[in-house]
N, C-alpha and C positions, 0 to 999 in steps of 0.2 A: 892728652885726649880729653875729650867733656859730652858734653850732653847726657840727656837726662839716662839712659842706661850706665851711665858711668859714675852714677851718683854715686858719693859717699855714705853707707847705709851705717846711720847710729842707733843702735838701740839697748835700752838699760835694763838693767840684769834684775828690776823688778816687772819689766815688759815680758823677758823672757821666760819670767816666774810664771807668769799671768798663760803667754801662751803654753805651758808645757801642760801648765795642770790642767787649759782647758781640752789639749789633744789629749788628756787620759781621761777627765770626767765625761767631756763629749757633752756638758751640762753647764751654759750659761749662771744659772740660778746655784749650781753644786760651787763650782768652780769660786765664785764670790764669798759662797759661804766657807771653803775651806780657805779661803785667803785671808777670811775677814775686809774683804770690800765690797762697794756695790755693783750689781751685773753692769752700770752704764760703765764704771770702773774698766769690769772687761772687754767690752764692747768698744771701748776708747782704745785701748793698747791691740786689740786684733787687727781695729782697722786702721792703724797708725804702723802698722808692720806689712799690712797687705800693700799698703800706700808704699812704702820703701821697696817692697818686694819686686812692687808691679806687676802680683797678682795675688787670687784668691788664695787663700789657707783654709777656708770652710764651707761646707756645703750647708750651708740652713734652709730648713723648711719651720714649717708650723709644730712638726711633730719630732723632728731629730737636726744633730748636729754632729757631722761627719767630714773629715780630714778630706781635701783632696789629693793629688798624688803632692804639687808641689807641699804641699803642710805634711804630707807623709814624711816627706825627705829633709822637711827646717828640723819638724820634731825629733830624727834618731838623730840629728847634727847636732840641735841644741842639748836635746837632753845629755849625748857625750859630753860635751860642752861645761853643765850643769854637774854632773857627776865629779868633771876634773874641780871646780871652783871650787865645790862643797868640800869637797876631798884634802883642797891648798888647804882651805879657810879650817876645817878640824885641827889638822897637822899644826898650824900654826896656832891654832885656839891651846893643844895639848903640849906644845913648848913652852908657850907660855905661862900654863899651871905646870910647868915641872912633872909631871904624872910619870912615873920611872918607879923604876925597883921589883918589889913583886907584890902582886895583890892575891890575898889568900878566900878562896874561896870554897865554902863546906860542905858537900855536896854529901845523900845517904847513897853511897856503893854506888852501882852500875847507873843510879843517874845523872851521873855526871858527861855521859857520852850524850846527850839530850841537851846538854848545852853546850857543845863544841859549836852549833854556828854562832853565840855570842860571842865565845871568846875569840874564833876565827875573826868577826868583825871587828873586834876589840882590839884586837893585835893589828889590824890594818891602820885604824886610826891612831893606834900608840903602840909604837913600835919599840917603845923603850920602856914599856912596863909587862913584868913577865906574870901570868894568871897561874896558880898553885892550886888542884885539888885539892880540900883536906876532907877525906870520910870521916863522920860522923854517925852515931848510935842513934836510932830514935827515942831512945831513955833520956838521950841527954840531948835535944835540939835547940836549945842556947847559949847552953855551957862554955862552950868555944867561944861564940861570942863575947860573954861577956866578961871572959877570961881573956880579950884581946889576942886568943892565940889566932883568930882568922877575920877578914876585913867584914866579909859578906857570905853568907849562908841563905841557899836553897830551900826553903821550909815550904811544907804543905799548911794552907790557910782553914780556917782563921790563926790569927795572931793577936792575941792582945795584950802586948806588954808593955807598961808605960815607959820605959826605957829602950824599947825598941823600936826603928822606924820599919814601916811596911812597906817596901818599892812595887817597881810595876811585877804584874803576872807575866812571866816567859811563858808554862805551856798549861796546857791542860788534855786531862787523858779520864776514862772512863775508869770502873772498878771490878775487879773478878772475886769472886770466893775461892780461896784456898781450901780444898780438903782432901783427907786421903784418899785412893780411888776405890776404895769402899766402903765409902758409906753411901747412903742413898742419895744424897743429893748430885755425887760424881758422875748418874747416869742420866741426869738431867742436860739440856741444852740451856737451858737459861732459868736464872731462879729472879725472885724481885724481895725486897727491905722484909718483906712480911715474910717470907721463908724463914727468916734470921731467927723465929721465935725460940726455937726450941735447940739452937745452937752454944756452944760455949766458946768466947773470945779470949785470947790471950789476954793478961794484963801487959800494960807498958809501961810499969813502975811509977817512979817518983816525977810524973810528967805535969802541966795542967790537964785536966779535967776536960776543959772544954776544947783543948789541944788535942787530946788521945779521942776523944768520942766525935770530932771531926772525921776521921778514920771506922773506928770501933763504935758505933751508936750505942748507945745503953737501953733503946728501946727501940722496939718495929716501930711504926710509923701510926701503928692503934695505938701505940704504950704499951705493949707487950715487955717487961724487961729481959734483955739479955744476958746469962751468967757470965762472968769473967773466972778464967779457970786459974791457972799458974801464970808468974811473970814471968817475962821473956826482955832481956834487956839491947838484943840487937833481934835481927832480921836472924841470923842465923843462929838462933835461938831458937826463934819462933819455927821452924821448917820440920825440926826432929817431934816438936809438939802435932804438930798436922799428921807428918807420916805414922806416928803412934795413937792419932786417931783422939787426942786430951783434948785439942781443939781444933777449931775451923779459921779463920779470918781472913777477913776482907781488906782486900791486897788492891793497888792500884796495876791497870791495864800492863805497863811495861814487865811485872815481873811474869806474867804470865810468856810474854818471848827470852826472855832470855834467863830466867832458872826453872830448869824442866827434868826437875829429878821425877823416876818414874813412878815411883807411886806417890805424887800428888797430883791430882787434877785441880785446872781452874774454870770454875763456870761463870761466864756473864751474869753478872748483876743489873738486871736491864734497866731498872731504875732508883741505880743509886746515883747522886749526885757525883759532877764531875769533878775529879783534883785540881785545883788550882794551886800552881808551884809559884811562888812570890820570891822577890830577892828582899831579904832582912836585913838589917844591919846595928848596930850600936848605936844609936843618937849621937850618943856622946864623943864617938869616936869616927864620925864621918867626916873625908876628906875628898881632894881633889879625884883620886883615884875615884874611890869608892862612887859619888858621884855620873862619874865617865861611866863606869860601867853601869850602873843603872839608865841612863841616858844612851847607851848602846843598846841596853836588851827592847828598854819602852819604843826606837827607833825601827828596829824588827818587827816588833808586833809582838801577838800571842800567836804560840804555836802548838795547836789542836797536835796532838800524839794518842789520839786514842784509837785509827785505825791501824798506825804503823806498826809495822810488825818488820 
């Protein structure tokens, strides 16, 4: 058979890059920049696919740029398409680093459930490397590390240890105050930094400084300083000090769903800065694994957890 509807349609799988990102940007000018090429760049490869097609893939006016039905239907084709390649090309990127065994990773208690869609995704692409929680104490947040008992550790930011690398951010979540449900501030709906004045924080021991007041500030935001009362070497330490009314502290968003013993209340901090959860790791003992999973979570994104509940 011949003629031209019978044509043999070739096109290369940086053509196909070119159209996917522009049927999600919908942005000539976007679309180049996240390529890193010039829009005549996309503008070559659209209409070099329309031409094969033998018809439109886009609606352009002055003001927008919009799929027609046929570009409706290349784009869920290709993008499947795109999803399977990318999916060979990992599989085969992670045979060939060997990436196997088990990668330990140090997560403080119930947050570790906050990152099951990394490791879900991580187990898709390497399928022969097993992910290991290990909980960790906030007294001790690189102790593990640097005792090679775990690959990668979950830390709240900042971090600054020269022996330490800082990977991408997975999630970030808002802050509540912890305190018993009577004291005055429990009948509050929302307090802000300057409430804190006349509070007392637990200690978190032998930690850094600029590590623990990431969390626990040493002062309101006038410079009011904050008392530190007793230490408290885990999280559930710190809970029988709140119910007993010795201290108050400022707890990240998640623990307020999920530990709700009844006499503590948590009240919004409406503006405290948000958590930022970081993946850490050893320098010195960074490998192929450890790597993959960093390069999994930063492939995700960041994931906002401060309304979930």
């Amino acid at each position: 058979m011949s003629g031209a509807s019978e044509r043999e349609i070739v096109v290369e799988l940086r053509d196909i890059e070119i159209f996917v990102t522009l049927a999600e940007e919908l942005h000539f000018g976007r679309t180049a920049e996240k390529l890193r090429i010039t829009p005549a760049r996309v503008s070559q490869a659209i209409k070099k696919q329309e031409r094969q097609v033998q018809a439109a893939l886009f609606e352009r006016t002055s003001r927008s740029v919009s799929l027609t039905p046929v570009g409706r239907r290349l784009y869920e084709d290709l993008k499947h398409a795109q999803s399977l390649i990318e999916g060979g090309l990992t599989r085969a990127r992670a045979a060939g680093r060997s990436i196997q065994g088990t990668l330990r990773v140090a997560v403080m208690s119930i947050l570790g459930l906050y990152l099951q869609p990394v490791i879900d995704a991580f187990n898709l692409r390497y399928p022969d490397c097993t992910i290991e929680l290990v909980d960790f104490p906030h007294s001790e947040p690189f102790t593990a590390l640097r005792a090679k008992e775990v690959d990668l550790g979950l830390i709240w930011l900042p971090v600054r240890e020269p022996d330490l690398t800082v990977g991408p951010v997975l999630m970030t979540e808002g802050r509540v105050l912890a305190t018993t449900t009577t004291s005055e501030l429990a009948a509050r709906d929302s307090i802000t930094m300057e409430d804190l004045a006349d509070c007392v924080f637990p200690s978190l021991g032998n930690v850094p400084q600029y590590w623990a007041e990431g969390m626990l500030p040493a002062a309101t935001p006038s410079g009011i300083p904050i008392t530190r009362g007793p230490e408290a070497a885990s999280f559930f330490e710190i809970l029988p000090l709140i119910m007993s009314g010795a201290v108050v502290s400022p707890m990240n968003a998640h623990v307020a769903w999920t530990y709700t013993p009844p006499n503590i209340t948590y009240v919004p901090i409406v503006d405290a800065p948000l958590t930022e959860w970081a993946l850490v790791w050893l320098t010195a003992a960074e490998n192929a694994a450890v790597r993959a999973f960093a390069d999994t979570a930063r492939d995700l994104g960041i994931r906002s957890i401060v309304n979930e509940q």
